[in-house]
FIKOL-682698 format. One record per residue (C-alpha): x, y, z. Coordinates in steps of 0.2 Angstrom, whole numbers, plus 5000, padded with zeros to 4 digits. Each point is the difference from the previous one (the first is absolute). Layout:
<east: X north: Y up: Z>
...
This chain:
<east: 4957 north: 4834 up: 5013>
<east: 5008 north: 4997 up: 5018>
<east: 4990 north: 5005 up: 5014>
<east: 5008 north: 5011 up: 5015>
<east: 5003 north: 4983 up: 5010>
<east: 5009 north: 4990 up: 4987>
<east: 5012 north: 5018 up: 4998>
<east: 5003 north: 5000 up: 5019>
<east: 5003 north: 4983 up: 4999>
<east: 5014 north: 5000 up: 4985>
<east: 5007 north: 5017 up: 5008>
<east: 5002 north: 4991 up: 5019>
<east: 5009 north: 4985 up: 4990>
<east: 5010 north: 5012 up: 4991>
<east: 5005 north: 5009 up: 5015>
<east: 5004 north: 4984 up: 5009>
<east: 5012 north: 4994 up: 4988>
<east: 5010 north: 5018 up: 5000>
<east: 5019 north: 4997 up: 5007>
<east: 5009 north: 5016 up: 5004>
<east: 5018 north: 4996 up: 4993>
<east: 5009 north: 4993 up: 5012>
<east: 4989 north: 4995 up: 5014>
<east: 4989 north: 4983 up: 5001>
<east: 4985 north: 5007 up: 5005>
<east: 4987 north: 5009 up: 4990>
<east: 4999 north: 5019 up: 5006>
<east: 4987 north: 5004 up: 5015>
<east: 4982 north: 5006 up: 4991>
<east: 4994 north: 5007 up: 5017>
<east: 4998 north: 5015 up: 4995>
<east: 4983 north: 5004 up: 4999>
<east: 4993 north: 5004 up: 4979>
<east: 4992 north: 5017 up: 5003>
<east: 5018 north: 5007 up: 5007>
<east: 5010 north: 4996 up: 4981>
<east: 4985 north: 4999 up: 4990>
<east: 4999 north: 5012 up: 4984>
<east: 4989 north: 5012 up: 5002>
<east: 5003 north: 5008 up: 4985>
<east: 4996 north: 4991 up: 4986>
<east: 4994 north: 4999 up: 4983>
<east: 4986 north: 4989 up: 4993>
<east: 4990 north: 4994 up: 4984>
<east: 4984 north: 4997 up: 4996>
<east: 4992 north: 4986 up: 4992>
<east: 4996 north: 5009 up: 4984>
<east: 5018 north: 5005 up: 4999>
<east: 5011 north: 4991 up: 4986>
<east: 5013 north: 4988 up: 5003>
<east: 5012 north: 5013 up: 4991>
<east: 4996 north: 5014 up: 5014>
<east: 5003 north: 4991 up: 5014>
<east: 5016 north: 4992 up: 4993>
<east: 5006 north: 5018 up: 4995>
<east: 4994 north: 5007 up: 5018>
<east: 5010 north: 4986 up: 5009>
<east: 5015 north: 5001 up: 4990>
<east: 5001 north: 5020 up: 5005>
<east: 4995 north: 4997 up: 5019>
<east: 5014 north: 4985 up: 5001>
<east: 4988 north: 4988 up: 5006>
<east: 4995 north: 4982 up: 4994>
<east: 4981 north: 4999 up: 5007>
<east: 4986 north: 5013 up: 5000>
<east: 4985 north: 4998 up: 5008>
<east: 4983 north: 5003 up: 4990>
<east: 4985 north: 5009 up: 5005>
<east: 4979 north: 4998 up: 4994>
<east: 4992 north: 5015 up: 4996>
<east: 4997 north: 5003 up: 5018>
<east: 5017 north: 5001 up: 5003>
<east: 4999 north: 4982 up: 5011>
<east: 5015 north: 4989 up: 4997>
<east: 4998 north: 4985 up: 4987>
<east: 5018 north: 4994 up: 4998>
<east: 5017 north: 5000 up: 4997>
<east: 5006 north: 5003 up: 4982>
<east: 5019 north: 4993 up: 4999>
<east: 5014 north: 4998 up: 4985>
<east: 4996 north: 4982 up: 5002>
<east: 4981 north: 5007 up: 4993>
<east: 5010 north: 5012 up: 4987>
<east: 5010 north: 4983 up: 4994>
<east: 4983 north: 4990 up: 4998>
<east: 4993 north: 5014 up: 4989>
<east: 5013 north: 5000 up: 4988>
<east: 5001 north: 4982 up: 5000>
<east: 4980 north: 4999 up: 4996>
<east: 5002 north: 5017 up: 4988>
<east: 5012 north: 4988 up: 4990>
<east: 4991 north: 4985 up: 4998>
């Protein structure tokens, strides 16, 4: 399970390496989070199957959800890349 740092760490390269079409440089990420951050969201919780948080991200349009404990603290970040690698291991 990646820990918050190692997903702000893939996030920051991805955003380093975005191009707008047609310029050189990558677009400005000065903007501050909290002014175009979601605020409302959906989650999952741990106990919740692979199944449900595939379906709830298929029908919000979004490719990660983040997953709470019982006390509603986050935990993660459950991605398609997580939905792939349960049908792989279902298979086998």
């Amino acid at each position: 399970t990646a820990t918050l740092q190692e997903i702000a760490t893939a996030s920051a390269g991805l955003a380093s390496g975005l191009r707008l079409r047609g310029t050189a440089a990558p677009p400005s990420i000065e903007v501050k989070v909290g002014q175009v951050m979601s605020k409302d969201f959906v989650t999952v919780q741990e106990q919740d199957t692979v199944t449900l948080a595939e379906a709830m991200m298929r029908w919000e349009g979004i490719q990660d959800i983040p997953v709470e404990n019982d006390e509603g603290n986050l935990v993660g970040l459950f991605s398609i890349v997580d939905v792939v690698q349960a049908l792989r291991s279902e298979a086998s």
